[in-house]
PQR file with spaces between the fields and no chain letter, atoms N, CA, C, O and H, PARSE charges and radii, in Angstrom:
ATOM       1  N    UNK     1     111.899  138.291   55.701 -0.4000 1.5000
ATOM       2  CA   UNK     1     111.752  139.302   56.743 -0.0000 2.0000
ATOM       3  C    UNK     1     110.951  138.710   57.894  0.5500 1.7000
ATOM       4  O    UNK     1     109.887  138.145   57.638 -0.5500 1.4000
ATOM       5  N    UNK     2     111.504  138.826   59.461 -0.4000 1.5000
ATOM       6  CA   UNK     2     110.574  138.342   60.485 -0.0000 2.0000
ATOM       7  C    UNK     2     109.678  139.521   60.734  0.5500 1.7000
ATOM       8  O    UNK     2     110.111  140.654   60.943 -0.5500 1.4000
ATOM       9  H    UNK     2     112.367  139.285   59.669  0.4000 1.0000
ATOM      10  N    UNK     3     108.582  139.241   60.707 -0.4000 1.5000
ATOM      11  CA   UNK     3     107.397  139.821   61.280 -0.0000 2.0000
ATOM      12  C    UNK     3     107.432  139.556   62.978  0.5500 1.7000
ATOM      13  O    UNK     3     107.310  138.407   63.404 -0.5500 1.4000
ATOM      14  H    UNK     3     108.230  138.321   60.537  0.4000 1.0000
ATOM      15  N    UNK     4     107.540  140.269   63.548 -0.4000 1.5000
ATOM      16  CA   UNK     4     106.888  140.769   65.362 -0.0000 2.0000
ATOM      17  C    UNK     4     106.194  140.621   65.526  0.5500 1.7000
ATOM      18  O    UNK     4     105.692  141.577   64.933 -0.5500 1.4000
ATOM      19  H    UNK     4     107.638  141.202   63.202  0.4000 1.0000
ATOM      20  N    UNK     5     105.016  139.883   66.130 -0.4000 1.5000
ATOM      21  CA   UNK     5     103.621  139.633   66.407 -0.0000 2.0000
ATOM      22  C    UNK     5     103.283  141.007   66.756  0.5500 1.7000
ATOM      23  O    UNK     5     104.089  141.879   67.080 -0.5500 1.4000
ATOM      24  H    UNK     5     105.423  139.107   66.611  0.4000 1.0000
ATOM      25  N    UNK     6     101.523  141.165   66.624 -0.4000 1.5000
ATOM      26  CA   UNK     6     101.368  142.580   66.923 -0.0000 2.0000
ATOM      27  C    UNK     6     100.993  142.336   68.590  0.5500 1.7000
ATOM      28  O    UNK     6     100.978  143.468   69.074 -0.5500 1.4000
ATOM      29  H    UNK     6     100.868  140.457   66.361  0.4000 1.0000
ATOM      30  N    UNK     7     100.740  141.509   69.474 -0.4000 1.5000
ATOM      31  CA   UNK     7     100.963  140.966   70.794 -0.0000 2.0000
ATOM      32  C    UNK     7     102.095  141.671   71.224  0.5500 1.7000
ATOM      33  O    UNK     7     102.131  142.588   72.045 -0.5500 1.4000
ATOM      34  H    UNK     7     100.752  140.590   69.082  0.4000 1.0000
ATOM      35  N    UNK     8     102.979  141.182   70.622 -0.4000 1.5000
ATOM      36  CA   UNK     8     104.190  141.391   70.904 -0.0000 2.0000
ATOM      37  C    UNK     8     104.302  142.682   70.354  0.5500 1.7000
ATOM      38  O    UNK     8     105.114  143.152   71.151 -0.5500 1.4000
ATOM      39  H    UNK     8     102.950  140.437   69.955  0.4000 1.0000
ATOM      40  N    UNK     9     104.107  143.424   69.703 -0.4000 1.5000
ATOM      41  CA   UNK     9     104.242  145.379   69.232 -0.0000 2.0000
ATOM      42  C    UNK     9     104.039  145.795   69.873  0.5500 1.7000
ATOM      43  O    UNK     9     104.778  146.741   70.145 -0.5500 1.4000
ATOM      44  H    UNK     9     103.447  143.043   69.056  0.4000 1.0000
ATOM      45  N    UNK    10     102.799  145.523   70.807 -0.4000 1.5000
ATOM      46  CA   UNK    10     101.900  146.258   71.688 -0.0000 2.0000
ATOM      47  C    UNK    10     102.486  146.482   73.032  0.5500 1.7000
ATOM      48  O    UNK    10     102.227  147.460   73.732 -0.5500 1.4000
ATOM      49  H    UNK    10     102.199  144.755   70.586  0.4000 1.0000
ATOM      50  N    UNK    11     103.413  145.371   73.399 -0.4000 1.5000
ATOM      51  CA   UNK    11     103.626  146.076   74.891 -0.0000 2.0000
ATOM      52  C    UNK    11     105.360  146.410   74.914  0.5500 1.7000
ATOM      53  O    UNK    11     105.955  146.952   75.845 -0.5500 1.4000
ATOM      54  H    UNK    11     103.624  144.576   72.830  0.4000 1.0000
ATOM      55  N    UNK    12     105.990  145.905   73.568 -0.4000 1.5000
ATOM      56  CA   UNK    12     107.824  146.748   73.534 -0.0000 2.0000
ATOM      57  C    UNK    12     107.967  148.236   73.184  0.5500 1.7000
ATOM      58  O    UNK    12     107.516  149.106   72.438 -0.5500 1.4000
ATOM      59  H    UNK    12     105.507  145.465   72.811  0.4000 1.0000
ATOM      60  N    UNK    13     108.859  148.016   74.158 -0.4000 1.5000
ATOM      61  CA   UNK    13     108.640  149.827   74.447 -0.0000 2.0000
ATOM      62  C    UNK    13     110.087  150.058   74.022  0.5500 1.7000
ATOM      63  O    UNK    13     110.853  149.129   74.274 -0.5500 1.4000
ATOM      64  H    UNK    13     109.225  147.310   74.763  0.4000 1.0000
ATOM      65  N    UNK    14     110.618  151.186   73.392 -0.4000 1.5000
ATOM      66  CA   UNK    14     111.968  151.659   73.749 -0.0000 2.0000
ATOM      67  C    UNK    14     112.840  151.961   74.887  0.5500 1.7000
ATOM      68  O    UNK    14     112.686  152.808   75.767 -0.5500 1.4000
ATOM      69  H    UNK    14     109.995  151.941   73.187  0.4000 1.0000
ATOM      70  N    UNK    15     113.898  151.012   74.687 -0.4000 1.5000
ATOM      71  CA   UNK    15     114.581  151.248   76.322 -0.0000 2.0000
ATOM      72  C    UNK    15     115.004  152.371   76.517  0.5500 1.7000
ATOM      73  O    UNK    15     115.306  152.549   77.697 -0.5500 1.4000
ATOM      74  H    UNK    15     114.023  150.324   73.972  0.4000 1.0000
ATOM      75  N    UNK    16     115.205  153.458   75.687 -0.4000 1.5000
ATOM      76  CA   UNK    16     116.086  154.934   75.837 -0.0000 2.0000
ATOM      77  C    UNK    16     115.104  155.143   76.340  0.5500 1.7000
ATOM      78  O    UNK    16     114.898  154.928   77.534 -0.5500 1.4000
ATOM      79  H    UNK    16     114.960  153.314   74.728  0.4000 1.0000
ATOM      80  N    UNK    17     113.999  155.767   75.271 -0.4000 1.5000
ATOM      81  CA   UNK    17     112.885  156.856   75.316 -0.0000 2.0000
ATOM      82  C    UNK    17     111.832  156.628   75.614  0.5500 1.7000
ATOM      83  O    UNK    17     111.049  157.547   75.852 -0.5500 1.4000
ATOM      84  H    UNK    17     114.167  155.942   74.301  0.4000 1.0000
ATOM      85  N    UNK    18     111.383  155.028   75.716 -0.4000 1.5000
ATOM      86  CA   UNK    18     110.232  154.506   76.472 -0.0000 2.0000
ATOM      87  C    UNK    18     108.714  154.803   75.360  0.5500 1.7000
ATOM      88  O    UNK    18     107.520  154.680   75.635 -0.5500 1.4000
ATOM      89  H    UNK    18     112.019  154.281   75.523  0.4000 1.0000
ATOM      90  N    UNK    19     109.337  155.190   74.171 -0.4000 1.5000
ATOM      91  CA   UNK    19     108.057  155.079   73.268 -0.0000 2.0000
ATOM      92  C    UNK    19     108.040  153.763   72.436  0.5500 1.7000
ATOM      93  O    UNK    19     108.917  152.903   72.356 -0.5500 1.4000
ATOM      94  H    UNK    19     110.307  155.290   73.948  0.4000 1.0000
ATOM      95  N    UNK    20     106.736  153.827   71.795 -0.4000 1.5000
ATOM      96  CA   UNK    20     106.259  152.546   71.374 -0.0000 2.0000
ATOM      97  C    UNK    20     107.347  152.790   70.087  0.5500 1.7000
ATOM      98  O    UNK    20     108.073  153.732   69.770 -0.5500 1.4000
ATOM      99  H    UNK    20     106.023  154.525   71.859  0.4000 1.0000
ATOM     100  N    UNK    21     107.047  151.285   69.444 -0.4000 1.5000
ATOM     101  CA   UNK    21     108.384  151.122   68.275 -0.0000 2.0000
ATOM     102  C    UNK    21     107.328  150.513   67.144  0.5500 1.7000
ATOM     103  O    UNK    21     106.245  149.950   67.299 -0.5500 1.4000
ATOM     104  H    UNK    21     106.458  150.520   69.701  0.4000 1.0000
ATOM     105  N    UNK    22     107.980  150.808   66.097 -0.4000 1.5000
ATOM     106  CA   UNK    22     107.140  150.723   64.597 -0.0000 2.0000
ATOM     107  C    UNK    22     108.198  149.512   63.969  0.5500 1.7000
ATOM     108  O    UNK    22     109.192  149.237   64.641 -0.5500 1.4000
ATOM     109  H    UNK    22     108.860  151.266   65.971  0.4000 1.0000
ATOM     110  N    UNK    23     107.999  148.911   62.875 -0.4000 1.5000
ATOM     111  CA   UNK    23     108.932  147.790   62.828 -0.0000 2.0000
ATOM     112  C    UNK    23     109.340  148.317   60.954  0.5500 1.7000
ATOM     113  O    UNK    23     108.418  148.479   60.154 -0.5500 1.4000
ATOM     114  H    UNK    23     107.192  149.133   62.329  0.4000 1.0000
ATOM     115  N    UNK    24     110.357  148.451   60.676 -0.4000 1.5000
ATOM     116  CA   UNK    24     110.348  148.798   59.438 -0.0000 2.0000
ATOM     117  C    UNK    24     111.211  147.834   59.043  0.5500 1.7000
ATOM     118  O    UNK    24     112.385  147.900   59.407 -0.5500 1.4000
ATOM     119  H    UNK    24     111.105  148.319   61.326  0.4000 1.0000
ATOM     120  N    UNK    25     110.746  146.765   58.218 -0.4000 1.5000
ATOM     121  CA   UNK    25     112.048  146.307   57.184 -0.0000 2.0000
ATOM     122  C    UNK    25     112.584  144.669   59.103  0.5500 1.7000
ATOM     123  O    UNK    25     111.882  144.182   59.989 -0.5500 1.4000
ATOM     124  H    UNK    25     109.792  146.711   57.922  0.4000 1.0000
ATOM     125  N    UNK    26     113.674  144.569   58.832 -0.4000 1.5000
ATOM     126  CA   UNK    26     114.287  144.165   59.384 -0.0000 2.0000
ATOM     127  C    UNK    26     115.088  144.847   61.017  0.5500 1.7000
ATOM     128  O    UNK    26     116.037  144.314   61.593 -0.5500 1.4000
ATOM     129  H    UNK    26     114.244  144.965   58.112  0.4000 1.0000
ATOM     130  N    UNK    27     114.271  146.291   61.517 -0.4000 1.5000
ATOM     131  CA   UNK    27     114.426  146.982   62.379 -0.0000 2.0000
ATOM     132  C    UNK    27     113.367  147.311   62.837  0.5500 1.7000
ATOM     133  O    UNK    27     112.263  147.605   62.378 -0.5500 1.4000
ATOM     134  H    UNK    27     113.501  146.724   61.049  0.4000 1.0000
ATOM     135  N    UNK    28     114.002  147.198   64.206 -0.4000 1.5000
ATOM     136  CA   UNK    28     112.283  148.024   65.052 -0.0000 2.0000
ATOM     137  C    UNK    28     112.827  149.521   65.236  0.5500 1.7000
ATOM     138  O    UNK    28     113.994  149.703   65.583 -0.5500 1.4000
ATOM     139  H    UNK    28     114.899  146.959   64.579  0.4000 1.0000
ATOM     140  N    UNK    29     111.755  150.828   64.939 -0.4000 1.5000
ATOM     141  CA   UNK    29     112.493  152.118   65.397 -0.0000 2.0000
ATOM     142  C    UNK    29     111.041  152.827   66.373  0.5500 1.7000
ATOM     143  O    UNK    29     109.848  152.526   66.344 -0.5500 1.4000
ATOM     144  H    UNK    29     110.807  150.681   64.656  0.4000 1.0000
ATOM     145  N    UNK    30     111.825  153.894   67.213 -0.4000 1.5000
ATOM     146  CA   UNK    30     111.292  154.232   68.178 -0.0000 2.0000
ATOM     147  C    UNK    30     110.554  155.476   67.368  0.5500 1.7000
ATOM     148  O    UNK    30     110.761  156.012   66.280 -0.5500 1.4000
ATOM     149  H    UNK    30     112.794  154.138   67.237  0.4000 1.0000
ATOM     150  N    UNK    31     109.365  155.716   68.686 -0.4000 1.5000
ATOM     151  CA   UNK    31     108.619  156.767   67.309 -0.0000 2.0000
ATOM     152  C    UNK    31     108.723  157.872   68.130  0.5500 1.7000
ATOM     153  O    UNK    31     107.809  158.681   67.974 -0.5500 1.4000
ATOM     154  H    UNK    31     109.197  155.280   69.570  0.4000 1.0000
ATOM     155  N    UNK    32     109.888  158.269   69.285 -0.4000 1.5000
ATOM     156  CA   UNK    32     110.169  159.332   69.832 -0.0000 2.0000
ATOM     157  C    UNK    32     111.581  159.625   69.629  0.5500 1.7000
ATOM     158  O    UNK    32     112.290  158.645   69.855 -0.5500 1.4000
ATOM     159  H    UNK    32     110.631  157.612   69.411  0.4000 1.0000
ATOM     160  N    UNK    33     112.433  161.059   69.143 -0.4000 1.5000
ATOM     161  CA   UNK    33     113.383  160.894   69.154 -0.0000 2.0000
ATOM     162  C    UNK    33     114.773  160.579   70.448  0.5500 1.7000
ATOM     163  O    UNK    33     114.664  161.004   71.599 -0.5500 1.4000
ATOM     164  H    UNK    33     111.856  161.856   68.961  0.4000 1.0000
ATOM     165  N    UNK    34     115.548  160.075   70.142 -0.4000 1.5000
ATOM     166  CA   UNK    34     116.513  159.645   71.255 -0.0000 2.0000
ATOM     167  C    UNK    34     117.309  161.013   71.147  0.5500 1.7000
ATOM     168  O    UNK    34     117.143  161.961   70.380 -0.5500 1.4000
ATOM     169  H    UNK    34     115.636  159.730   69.208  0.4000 1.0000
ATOM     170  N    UNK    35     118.284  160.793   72.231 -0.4000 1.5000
ATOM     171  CA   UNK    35     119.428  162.164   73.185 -0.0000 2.0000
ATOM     172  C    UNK    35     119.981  162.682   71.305  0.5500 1.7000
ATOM     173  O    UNK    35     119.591  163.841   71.159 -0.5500 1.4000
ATOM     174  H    UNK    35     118.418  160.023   72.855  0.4000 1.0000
ATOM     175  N    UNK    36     120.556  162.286   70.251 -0.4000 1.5000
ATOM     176  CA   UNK    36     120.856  162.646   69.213 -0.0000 2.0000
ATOM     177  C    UNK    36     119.808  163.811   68.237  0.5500 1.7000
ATOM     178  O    UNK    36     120.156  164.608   67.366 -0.5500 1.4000
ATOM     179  H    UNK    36     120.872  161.345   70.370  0.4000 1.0000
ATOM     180  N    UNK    37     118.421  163.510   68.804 -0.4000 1.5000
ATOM     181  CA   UNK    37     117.628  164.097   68.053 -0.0000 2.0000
ATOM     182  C    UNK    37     117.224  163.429   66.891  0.5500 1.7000
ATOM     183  O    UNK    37     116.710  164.076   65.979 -0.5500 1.4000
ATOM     184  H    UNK    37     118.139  162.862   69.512  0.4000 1.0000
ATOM     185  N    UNK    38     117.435  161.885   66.779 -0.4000 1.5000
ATOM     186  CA   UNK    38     116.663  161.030   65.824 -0.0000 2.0000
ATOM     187  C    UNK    38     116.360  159.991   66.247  0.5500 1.7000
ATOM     188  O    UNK    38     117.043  159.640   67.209 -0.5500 1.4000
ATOM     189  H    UNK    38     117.853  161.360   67.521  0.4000 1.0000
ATOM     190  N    UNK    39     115.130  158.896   65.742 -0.4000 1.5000
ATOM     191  CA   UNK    39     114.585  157.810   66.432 -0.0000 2.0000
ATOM     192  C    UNK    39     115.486  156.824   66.519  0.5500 1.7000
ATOM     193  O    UNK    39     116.284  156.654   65.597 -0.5500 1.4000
ATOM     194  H    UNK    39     114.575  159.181   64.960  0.4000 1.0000
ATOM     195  N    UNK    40     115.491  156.057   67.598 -0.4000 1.5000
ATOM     196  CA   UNK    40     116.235  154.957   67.276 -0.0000 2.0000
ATOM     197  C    UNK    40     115.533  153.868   66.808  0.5500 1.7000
ATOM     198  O    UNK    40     114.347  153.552   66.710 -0.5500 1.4000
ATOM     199  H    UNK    40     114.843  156.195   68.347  0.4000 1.0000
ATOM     200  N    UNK    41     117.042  153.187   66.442 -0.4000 1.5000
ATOM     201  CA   UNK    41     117.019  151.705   65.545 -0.0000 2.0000
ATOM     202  C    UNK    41     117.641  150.472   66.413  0.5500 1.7000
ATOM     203  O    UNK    41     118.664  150.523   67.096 -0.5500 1.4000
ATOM     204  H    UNK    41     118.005  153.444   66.521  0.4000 1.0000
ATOM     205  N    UNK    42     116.779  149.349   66.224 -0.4000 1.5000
ATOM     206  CA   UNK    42     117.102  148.167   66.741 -0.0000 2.0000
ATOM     207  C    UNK    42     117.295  147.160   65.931  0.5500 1.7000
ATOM     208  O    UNK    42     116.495  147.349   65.015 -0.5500 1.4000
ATOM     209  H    UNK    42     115.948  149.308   65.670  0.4000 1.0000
ATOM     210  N    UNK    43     117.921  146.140   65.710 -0.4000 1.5000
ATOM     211  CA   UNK    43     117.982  145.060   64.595 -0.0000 2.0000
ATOM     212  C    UNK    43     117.018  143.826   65.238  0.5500 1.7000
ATOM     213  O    UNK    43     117.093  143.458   66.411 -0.5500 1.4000
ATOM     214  H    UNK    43     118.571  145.987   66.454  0.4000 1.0000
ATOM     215  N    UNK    44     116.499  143.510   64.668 -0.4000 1.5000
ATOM     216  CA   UNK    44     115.719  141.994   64.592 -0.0000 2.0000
ATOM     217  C    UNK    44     116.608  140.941   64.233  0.5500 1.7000
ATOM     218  O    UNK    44     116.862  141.007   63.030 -0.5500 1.4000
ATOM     219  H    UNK    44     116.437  143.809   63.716  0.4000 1.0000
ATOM     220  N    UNK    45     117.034  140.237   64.658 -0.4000 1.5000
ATOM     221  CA   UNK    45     118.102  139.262   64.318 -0.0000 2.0000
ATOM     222  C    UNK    45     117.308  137.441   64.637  0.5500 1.7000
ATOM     223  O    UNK    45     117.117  136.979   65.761 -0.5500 1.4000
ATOM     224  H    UNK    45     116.828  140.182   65.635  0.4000 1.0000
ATOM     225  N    UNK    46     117.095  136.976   63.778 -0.4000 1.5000
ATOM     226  CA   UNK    46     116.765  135.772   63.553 -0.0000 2.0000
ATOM     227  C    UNK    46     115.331  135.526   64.158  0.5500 1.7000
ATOM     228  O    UNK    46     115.023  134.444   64.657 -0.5500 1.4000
ATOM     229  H    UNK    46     117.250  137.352   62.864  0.4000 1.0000
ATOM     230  N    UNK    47     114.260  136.868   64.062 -0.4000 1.5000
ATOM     231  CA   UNK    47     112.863  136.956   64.492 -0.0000 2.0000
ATOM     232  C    UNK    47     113.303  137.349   65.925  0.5500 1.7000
ATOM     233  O    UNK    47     112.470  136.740   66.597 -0.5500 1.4000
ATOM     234  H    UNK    47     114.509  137.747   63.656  0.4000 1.0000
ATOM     235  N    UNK    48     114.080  137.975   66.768 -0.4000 1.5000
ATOM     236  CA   UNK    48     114.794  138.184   67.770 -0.0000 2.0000
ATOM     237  C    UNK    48     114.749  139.943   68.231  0.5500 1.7000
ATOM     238  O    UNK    48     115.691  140.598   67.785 -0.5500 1.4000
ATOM     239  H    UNK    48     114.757  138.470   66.223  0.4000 1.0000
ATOM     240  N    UNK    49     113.930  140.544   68.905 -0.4000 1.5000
ATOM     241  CA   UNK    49     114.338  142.174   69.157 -0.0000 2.0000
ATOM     242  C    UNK    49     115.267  142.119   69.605  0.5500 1.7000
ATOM     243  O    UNK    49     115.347  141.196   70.416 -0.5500 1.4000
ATOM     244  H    UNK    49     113.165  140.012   69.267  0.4000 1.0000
ATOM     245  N    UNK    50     116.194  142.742   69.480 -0.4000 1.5000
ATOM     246  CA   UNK    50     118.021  143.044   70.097 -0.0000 2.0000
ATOM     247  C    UNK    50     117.400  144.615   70.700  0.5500 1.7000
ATOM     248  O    UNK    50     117.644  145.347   69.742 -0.5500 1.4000
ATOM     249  H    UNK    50     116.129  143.492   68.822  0.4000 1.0000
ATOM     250  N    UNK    51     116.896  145.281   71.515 -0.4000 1.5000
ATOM     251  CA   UNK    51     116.787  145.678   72.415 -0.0000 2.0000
ATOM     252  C    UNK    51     118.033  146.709   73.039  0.5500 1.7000
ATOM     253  O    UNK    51     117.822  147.489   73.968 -0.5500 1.4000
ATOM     254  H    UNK    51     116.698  144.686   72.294  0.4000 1.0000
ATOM     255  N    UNK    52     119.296  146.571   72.389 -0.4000 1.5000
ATOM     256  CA   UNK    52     119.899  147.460   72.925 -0.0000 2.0000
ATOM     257  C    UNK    52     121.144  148.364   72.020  0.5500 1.7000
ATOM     258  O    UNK    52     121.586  147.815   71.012 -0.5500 1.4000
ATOM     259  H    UNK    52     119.468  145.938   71.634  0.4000 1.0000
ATOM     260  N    UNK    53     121.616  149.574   72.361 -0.4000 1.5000
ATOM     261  CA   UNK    53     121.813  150.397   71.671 -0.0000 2.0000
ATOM     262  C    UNK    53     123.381  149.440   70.632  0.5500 1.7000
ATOM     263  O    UNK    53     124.062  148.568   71.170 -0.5500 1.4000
ATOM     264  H    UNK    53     121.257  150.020   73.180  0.4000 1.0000
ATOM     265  N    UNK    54     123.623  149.973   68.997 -0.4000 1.5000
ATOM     266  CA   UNK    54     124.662  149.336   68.541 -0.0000 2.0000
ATOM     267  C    UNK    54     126.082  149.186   69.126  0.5500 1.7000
ATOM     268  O    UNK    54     126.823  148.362   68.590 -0.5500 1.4000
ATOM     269  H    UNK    54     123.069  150.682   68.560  0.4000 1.0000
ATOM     270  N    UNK    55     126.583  149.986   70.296 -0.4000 1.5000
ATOM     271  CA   UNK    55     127.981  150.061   70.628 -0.0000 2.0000
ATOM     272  C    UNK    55     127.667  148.962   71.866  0.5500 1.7000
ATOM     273  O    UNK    55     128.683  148.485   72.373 -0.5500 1.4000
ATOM     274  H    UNK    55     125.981  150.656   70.732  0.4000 1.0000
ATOM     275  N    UNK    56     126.642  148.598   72.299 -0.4000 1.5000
ATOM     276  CA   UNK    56     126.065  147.547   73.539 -0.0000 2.0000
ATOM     277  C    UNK    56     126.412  145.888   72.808  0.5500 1.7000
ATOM     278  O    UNK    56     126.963  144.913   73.318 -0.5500 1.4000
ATOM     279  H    UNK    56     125.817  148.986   71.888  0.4000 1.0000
ATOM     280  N    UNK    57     125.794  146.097   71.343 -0.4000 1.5000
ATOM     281  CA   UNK    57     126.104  144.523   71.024 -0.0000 2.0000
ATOM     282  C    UNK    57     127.749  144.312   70.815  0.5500 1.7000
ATOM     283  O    UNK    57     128.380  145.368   70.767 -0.5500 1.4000
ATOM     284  H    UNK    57     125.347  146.889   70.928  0.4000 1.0000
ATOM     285  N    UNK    58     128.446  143.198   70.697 -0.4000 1.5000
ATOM     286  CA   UNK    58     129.666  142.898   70.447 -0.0000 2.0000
ATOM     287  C    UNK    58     128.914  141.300   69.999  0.5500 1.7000
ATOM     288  O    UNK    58     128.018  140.533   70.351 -0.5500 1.4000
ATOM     289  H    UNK    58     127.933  142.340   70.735  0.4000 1.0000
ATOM     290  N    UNK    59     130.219  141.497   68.767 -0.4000 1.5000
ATOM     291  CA   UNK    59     130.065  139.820   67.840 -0.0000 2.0000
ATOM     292  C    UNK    59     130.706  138.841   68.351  0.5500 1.7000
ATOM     293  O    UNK    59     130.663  137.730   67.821 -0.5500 1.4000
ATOM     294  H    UNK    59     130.946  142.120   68.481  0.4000 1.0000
């Protein structure tokens, strides 16, 4: 599992909702809910924040 520096916790913000993000597991999630009415989720990909919503990435 990559760990996020807490440097780095401290100033990523959620791009929707602009709240701070908690890192659970292999995802960073927002600790405000998004337009759905639940927090969002980001993937960490190779110690990497991916930063943007799942229909945004393409493989």
């Amino acid at each position: 599992m990559a760990n996020i520096s807490e440097k780095l916790m401290a100033v990523l913000r959620c791009p929707v909702t602009g709240s701070t993000l908690i890192q659970d597991g292999e995802e960073l999630v927002s600790t405000a809910n998004g337009p759905a009415g639940v927090p969002l989720r980001y993937t960490i990909d190779e110690g990497i924040a991916l930063l943007l919503r799942p229909e945004q990435i393409t493989s």
